[in-house]
N, CA and C atoms as an extended XYZ file, in Angstrom:
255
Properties=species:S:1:pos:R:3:atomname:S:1:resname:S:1:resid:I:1 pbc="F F F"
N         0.847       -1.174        0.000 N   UNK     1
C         0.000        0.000        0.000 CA  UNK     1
C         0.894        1.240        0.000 C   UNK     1
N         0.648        2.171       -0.663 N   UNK     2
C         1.592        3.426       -1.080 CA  UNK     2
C         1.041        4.298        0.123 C   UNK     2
N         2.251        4.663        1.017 N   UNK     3
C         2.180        5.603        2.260 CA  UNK     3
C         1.766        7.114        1.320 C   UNK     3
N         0.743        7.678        1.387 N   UNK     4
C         0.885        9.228        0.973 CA  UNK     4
C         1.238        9.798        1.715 C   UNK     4
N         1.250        9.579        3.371 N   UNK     5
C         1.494       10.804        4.243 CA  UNK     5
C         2.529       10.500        4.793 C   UNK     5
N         3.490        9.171        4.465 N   UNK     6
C         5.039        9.525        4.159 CA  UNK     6
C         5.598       10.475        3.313 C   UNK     6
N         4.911       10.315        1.865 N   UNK     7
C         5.723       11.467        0.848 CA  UNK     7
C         5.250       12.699        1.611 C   UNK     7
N         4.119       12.866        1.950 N   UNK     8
C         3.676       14.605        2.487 CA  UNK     8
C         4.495       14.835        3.423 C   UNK     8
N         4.534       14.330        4.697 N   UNK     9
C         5.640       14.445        5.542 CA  UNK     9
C         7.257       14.204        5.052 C   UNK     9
N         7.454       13.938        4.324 N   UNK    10
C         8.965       14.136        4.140 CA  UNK    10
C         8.838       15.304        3.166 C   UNK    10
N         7.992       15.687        2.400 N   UNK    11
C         8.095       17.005        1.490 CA  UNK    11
C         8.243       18.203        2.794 C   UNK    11
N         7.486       18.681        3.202 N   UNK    12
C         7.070       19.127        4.814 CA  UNK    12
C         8.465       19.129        5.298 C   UNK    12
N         9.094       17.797        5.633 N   UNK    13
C        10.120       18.047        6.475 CA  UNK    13
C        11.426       18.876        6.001 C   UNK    13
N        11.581       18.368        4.724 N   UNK    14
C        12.412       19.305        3.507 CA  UNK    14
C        12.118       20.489        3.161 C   UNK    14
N        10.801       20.817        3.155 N   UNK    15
C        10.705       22.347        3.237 CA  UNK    15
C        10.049       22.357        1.415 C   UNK    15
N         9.475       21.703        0.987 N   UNK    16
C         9.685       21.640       -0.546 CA  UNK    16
C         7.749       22.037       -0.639 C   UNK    16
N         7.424       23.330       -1.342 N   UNK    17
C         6.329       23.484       -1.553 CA  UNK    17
C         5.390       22.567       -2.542 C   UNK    17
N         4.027       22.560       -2.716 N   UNK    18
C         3.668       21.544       -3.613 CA  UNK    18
C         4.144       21.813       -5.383 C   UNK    18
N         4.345       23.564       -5.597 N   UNK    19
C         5.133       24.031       -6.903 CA  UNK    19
C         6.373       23.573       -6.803 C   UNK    19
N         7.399       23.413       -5.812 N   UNK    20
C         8.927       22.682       -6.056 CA  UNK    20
C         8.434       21.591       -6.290 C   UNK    20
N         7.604       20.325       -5.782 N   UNK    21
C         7.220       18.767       -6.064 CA  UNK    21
C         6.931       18.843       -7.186 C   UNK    21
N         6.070       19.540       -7.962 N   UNK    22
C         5.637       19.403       -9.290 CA  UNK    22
C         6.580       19.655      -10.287 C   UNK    22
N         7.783       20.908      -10.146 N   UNK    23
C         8.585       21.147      -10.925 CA  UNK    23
C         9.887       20.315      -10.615 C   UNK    23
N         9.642       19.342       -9.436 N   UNK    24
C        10.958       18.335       -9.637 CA  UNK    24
C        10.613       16.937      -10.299 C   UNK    24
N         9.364       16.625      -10.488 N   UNK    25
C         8.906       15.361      -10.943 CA  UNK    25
C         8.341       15.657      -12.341 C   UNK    25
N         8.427       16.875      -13.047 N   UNK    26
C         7.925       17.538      -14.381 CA  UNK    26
C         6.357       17.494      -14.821 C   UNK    26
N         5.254       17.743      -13.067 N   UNK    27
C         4.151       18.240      -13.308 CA  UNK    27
C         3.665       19.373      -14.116 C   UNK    27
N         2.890       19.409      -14.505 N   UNK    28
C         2.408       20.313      -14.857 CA  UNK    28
C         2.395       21.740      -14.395 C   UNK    28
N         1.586       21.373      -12.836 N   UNK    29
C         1.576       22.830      -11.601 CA  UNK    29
C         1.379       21.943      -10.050 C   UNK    29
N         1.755       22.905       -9.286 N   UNK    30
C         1.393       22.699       -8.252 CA  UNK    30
C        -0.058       21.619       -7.877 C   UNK    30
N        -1.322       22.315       -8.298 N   UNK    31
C        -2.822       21.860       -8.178 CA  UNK    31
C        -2.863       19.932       -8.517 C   UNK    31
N        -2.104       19.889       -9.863 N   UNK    32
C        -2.022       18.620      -10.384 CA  UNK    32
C        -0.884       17.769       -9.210 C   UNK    32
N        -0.029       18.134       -8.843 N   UNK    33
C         0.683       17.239       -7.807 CA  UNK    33
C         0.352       17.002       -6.686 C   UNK    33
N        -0.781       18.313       -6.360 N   UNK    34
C        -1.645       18.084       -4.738 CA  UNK    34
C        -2.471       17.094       -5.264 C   UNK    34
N        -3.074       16.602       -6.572 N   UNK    35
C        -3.802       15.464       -6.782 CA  UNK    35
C        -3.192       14.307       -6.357 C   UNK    35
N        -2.181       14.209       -6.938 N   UNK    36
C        -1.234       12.880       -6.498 CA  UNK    36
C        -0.916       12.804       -4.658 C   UNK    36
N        -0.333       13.593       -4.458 N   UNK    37
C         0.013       13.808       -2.801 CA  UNK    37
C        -1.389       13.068       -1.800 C   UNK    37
N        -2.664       13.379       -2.645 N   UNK    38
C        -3.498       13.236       -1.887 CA  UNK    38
C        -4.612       12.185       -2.496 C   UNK    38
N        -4.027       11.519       -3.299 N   UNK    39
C        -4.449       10.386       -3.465 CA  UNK    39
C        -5.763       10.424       -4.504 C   UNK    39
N        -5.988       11.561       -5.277 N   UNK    40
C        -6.913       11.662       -6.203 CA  UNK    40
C        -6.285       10.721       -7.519 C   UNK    40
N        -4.854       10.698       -7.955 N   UNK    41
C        -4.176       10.342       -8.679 CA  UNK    41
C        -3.174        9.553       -7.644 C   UNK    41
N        -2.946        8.489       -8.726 N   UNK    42
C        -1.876        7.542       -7.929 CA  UNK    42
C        -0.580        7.891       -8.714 C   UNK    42
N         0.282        7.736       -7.896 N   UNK    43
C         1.930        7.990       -8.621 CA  UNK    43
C         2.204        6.762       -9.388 C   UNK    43
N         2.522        6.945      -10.510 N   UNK    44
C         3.159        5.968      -11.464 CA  UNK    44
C         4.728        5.079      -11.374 C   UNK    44
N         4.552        4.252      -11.851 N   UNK    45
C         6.055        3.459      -11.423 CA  UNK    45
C         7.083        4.303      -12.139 C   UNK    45
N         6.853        5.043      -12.766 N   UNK    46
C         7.846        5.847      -13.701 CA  UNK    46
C         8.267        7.030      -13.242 C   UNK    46
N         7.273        7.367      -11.752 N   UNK    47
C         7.497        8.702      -11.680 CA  UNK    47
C         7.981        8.761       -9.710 C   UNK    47
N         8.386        6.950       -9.429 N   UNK    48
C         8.969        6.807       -8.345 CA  UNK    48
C        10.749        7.195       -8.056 C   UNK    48
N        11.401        6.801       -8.766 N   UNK    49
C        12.211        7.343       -8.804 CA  UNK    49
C        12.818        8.645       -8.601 C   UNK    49
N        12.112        9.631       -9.403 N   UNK    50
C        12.152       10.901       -9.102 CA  UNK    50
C        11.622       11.628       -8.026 C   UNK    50
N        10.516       10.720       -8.044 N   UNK    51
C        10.380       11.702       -5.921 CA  UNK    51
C        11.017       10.743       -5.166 C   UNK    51
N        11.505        9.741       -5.198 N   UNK    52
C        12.579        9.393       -3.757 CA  UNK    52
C        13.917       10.098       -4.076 C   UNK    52
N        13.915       10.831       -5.328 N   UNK    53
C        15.807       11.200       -5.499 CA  UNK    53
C        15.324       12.678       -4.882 C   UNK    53
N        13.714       13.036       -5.115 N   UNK    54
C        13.601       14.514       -4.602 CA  UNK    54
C        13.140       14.360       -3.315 C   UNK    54
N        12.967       13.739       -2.254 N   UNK    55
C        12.485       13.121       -1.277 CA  UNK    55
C        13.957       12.662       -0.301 C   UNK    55
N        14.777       12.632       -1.049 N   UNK    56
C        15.971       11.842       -0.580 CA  UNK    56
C        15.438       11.015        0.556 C   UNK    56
N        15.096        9.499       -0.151 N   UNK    57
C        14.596        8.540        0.307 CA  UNK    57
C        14.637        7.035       -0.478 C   UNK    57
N        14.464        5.913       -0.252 N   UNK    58
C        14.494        5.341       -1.343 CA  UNK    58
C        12.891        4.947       -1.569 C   UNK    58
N        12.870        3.857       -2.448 N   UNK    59
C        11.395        3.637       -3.036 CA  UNK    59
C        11.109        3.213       -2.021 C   UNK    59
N        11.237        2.098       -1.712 N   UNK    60
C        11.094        1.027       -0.673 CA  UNK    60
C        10.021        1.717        0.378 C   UNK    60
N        10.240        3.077        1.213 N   UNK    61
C        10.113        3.972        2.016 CA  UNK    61
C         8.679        4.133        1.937 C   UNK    61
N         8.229        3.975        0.754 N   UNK    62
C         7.031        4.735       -0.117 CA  UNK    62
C         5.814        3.824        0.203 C   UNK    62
N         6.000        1.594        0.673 N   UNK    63
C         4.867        0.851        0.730 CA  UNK    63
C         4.894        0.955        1.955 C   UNK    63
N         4.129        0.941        1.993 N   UNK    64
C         3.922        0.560        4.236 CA  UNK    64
C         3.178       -0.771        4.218 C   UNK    64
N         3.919       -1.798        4.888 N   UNK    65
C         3.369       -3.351        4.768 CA  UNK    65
C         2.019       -3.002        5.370 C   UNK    65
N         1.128       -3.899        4.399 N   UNK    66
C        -0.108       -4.421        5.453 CA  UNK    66
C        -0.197       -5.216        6.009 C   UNK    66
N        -0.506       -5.427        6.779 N   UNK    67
C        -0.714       -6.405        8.097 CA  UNK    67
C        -2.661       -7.424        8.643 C   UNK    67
N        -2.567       -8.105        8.887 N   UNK    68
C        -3.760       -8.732        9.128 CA  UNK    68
C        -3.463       -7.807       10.260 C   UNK    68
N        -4.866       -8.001       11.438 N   UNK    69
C        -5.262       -7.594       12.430 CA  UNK    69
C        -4.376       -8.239       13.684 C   UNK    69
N        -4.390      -10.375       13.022 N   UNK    70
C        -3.779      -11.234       13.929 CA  UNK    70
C        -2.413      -11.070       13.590 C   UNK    70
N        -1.954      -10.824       12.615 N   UNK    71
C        -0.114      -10.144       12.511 CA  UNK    71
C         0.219       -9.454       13.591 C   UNK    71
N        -0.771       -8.366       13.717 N   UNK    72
C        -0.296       -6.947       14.358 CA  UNK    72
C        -0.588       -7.120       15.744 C   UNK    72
N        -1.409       -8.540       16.399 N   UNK    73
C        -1.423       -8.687       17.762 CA  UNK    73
C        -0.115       -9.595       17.805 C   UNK    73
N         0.316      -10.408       16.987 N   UNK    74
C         1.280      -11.072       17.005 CA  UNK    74
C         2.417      -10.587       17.063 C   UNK    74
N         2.813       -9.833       16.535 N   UNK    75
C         3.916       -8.341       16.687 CA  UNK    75
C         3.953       -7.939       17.884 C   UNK    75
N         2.846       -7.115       18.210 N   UNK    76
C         2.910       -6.550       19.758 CA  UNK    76
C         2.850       -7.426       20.984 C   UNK    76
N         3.050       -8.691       20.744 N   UNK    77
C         3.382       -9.504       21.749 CA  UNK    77
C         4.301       -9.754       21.992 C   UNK    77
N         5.329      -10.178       20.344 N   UNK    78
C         7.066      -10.097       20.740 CA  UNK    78
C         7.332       -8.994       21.294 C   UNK    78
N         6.897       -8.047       20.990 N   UNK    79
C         7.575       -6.863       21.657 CA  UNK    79
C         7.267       -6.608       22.971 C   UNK    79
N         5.907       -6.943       23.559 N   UNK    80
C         6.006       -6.483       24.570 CA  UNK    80
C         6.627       -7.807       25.448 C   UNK    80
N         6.938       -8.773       25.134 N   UNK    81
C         7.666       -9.889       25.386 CA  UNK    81
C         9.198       -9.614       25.493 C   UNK    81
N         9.970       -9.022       23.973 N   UNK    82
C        10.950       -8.285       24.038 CA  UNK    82
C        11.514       -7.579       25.216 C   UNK    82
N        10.344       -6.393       25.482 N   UNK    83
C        10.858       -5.124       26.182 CA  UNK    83
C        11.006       -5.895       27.841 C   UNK    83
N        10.171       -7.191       28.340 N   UNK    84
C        10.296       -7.322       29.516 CA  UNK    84
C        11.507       -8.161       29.679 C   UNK    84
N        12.365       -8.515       28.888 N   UNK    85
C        13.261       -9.182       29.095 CA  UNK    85
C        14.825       -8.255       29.446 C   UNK    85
């Protein structure tokens, strides 16, 4: 699943307005890249590259695993198993 509010937050953290995102990935304007950012438009495999090199990030950064429900109790058990040791 493609994190959007990873790319928003790392644009944000860089300081990069939605007109720098558009003119580093060769949008059109600003308006058209807040589509993408926000999930009206999905980012293309062609156009990953260029926001993790403008993102300074890699792709990878960009899926956020999904998880079943029973994964994610299963997780927080090693850990809280982990932390008492």
């Amino acid at each position: 699943m493609f994190d959007l509010k990873y790319v928003k937050r790392k644009r944000l953290e860089i300081g990069y307005s939605l007109k720098d995102m558009a003119d580093l990935l060769d949008i059109k304007n600003a308006s058209t890249y807040y589509k993408y950012e926000n999930g009206s438009y999905s980012f293309k495999a062609e156009m990953l590259p260029k926001l993790a090199n403008a993102l300074d990030c890699d792709i990878e950064n960009f899926f956020k695993e999904k998880l079943s429900k029973t994964e994610i109790k299963e997780k927080e058990s090693c850990f809280k198993q982990e932390a008492k040791k």
